[in-house]
C-alpha positions in Angstrom: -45.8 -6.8 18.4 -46.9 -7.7 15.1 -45.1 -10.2 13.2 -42.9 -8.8 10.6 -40.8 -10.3 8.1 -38.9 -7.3 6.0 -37.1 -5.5 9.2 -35.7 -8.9 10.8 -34.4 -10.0 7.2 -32.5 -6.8 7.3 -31.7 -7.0 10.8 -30.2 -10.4 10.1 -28.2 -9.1 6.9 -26.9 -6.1 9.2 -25.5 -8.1 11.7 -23.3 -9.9 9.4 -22.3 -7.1 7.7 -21.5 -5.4 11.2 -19.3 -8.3 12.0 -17.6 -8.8 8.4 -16.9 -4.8 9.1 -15.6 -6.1 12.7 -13.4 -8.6 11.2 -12.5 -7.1 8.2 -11.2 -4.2 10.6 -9.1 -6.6 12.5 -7.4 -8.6 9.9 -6.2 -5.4 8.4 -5.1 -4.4 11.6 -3.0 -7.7 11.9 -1.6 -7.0 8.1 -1.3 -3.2 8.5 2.8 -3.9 9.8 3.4 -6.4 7.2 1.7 -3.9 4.8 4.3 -0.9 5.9 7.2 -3.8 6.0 5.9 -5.1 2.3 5.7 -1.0 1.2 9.1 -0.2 2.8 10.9 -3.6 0.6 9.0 -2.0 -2.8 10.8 1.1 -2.0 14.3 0.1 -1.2 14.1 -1.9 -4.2 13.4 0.6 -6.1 16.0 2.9 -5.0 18.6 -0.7 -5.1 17.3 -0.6 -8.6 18.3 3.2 -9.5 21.6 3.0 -8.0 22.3 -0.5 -9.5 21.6 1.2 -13.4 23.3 4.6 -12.2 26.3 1.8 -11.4 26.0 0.3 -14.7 26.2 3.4 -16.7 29.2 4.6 -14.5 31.1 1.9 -15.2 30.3 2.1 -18.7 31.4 5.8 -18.7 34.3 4.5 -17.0 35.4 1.8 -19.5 34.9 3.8 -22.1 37.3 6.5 -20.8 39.9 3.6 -20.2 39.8 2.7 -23.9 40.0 6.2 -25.0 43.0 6.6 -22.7 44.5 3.2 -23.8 44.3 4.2 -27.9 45.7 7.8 -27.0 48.5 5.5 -24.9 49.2 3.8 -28.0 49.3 6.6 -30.4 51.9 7.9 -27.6 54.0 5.1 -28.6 53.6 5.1 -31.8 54.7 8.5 -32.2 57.8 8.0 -30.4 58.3 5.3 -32.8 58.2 8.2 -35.4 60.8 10.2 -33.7 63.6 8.0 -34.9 62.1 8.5 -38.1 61.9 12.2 -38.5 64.1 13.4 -41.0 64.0 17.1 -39.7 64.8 19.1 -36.5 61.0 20.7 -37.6 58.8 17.4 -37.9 60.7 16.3 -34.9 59.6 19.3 -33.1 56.7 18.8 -34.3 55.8 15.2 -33.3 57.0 16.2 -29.6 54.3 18.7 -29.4 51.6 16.0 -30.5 53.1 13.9 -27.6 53.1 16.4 -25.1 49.4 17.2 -25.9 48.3 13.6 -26.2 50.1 13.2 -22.9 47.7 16.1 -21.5 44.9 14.5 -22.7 45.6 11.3 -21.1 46.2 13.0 -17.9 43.0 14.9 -18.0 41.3 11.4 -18.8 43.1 9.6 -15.8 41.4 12.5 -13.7 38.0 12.0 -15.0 38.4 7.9 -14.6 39.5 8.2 -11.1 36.9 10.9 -10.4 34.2 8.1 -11.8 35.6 5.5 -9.8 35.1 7.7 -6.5 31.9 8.3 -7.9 31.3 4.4 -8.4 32.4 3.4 -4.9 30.2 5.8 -3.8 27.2 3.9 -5.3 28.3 0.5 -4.6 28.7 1.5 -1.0 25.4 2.9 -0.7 23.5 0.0 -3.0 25.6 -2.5 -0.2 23.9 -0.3 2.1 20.2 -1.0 1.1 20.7 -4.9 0.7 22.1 -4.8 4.1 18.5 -2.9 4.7 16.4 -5.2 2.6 17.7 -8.7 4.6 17.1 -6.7 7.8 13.5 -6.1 5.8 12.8 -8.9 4.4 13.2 -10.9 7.9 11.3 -9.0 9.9 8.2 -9.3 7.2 9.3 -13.2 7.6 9.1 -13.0 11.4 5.7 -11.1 11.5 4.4 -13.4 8.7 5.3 -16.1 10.7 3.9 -15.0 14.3 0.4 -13.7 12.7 -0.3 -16.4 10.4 -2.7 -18.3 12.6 -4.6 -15.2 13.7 -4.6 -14.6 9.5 -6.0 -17.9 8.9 -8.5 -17.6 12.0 -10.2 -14.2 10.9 -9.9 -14.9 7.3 -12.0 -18.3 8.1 -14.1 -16.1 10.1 -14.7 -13.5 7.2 -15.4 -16.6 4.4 -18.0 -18.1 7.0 -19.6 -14.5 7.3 -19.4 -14.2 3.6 -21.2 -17.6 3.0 -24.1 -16.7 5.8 -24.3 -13.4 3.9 -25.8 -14.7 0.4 -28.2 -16.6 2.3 -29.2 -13.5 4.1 -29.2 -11.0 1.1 -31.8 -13.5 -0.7 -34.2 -12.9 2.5 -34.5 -9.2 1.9 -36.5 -7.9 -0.8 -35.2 -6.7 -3.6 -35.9 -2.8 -3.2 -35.4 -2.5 0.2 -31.8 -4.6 -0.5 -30.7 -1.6 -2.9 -31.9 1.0 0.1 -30.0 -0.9 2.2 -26.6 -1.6 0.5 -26.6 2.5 -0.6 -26.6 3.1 3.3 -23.8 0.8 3.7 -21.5 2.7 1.1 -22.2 5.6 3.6 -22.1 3.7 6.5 -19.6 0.2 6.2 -21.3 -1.8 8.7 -23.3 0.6 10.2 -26.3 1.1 8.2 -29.5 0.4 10.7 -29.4 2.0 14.3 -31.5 1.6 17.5 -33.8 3.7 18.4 -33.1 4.5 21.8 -35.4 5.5 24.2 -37.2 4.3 27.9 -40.8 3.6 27.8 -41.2 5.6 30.6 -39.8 8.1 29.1 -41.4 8.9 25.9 -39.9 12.9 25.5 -36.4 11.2 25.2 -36.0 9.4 21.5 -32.5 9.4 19.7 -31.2 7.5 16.9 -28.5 5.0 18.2 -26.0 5.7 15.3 -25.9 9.5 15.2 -27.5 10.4 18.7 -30.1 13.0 17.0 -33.7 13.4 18.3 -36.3 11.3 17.1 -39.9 11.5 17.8 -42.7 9.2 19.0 -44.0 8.9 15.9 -41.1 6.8 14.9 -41.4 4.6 17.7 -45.8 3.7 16.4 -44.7 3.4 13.5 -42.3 1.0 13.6 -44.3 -1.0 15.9 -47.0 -0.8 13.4 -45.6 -1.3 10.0 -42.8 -3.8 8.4 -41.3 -0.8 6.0 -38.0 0.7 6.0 -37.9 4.0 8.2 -34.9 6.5 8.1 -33.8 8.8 10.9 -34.2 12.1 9.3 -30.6 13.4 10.6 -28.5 10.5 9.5 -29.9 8.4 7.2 -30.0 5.5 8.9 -32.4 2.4 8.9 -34.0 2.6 12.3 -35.3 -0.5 14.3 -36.3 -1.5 17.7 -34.1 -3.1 20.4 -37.4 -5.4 20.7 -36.8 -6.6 17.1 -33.7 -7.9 17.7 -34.0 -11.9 17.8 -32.7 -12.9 21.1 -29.0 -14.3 21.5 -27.5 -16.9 23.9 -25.0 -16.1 26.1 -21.5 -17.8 24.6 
C-alpha cells in the first residue's frame, strides 16, 4: 500500500479522541450519583431557605400582633383607671363600651396569634424536617466522594494524559482536513472515522463500520490509492481501512 501521511495523522487524532470520549464517558458515570446527591442538597436548600424566610416573616407577623394586643392591653387599663374618674352614669357607660370592645379586639388578636403560631410550628417542623434530610444528604455525597475519589483521580489523570497526546496529534493533521474533521466530531463525539468493512474475498459486501450502510468498491481503490479524506455517503463519516491502522501490542 502506498505510504500515506494525512489518513494515519487522523487516524492517530481519532483514537484519542475515541478514548477521551471513552473516558470522559466513564468519569461522568462515576460523578453522575454525586451529581443527583449535589442536585438534590441545591434543592432542599432551597426549599430550607423558603421556609426559613416564610418563618421569619411569621414571626414578625406574630410579634407585631403581640404588641398590638399588649398597647390595646394597656389602653384596657387605662380606661378602667378612667372609671373612677367618670363623673356621670353616661361617660361611665360609655367608657365600659370602649372596654368591652377593646376587650373583643384583643380576643380576636389572641386568635389570630395562636393561629400564627400553629402556622409557625408548622414550618419549623417541616424546616427541622429538611436538615434532618440535608445531614442524611450531605453524608452520603461525603461517603460516595470518598469511595470514588481514586477512580476520579485515575480517569481524570487518564483524560489530562489523552489531552496532552492530543495537541501533539492535532498539529500532525493539516489544517483543512483538521476543520473537516473536528465538524464530524460535533456530529459524532468520538466517533468521526469508521472502517470500512468488507472481506477480500468478498468484494459485493462493503459497509461503513459506523452506520452499517453499503459502500462500493470504488471506496475501497480509492482509499488504497489516494491520501485524501473520503466520506461514506450515508453517514458522513471519515472512512479508512482496517489495514491503515498502525499495529498495537497486546497489553
Amino acid at each position: 500500500m502506498t505510504a500515506f501521511t494525512m489518513i494515519p495523522s487522523l487516524l492517530a487524532l481519532y483514537r484519542i479522541d475515541h478514548d477521551l470520549h471513552e473516558f470522559n464517558n466513564r468519569l461522568a458515570a462515576v460523578m453522575k450519583d454525586q451529581v443527583a446527591i449535589e442536585n438534590n442538597i441545591t434543592r432542599l436548600n432551597a426549599s430550607l431557605a423558603e421556609f426559613e424566610s416564610a418563618g421569619r416573616k411569621l414571626q414578625a407577623t406574630i410579634s407585631s400582633h403581640e404588641l398590638d394586643m399588649k398597647s390595646r392591653q394597656e389602653h384596657i387599663e387605662k380606661m378602667r383607671t378612667s372609671l373612677n374618674n367618670a363623673k356621670t352614669n353616661k361617660e361611665y357607660s360609655a367608657i365600659l363600651i370602649q372596654i368591652s370592645a377593646e376587650k373583643e379586639e384583643v380576643s380576636k388578636i389572641e386568635t389570630t396569634i395562636l393561629d400564627f403560631m400553629g402556622q409557625l410550628e408548622t414550618n419549623m417542623k417541616s424546616a427541622s424536617g429538611i436538615r434532618e434530610q440535608l445531614h442524611v444528604a450531605q453524608k452520603s455525597l461525603d461517603d460516595s466522594r470518598r469511595q470514588s475519589s481514586q477512580r476520579v483521580a485515575e480517569l481524570q489523570a487518564h483524560i489530562r494524559e489523552l489531552q496532552s497526546h492530543r495537541e501533539q496529534a492535532t498539529n500532525a493533521v493539516p489544517p483543512e482536513s483538521r476543520k473537516q474533521y473536528d465538524r464530524i466530531c460535533q456530529r459524532y463525539p468520538g466517533d468521526a472515522m469508521a472502517p470500512v468493512e468488507f472481506n477480500e474475498n468478498d468484494m459485493d459486501t462493503i459497509t461503513c463500520g459506523g452506520c452499517f450502510m453499503g459502500l462500493n468498491i470504488e471506496d475501497v481503490n480509492l482509499l488504497r490509492g489516494r491520501d485524501e479524506i473520503r466520506r461514506c455517503q450515508s453517514c458522513g463519516r471519515i472512512l479508512y481501512l482496517p489495514e491503515m491502522l498502525p499495529q498495537q501490542t497486546s497489553a
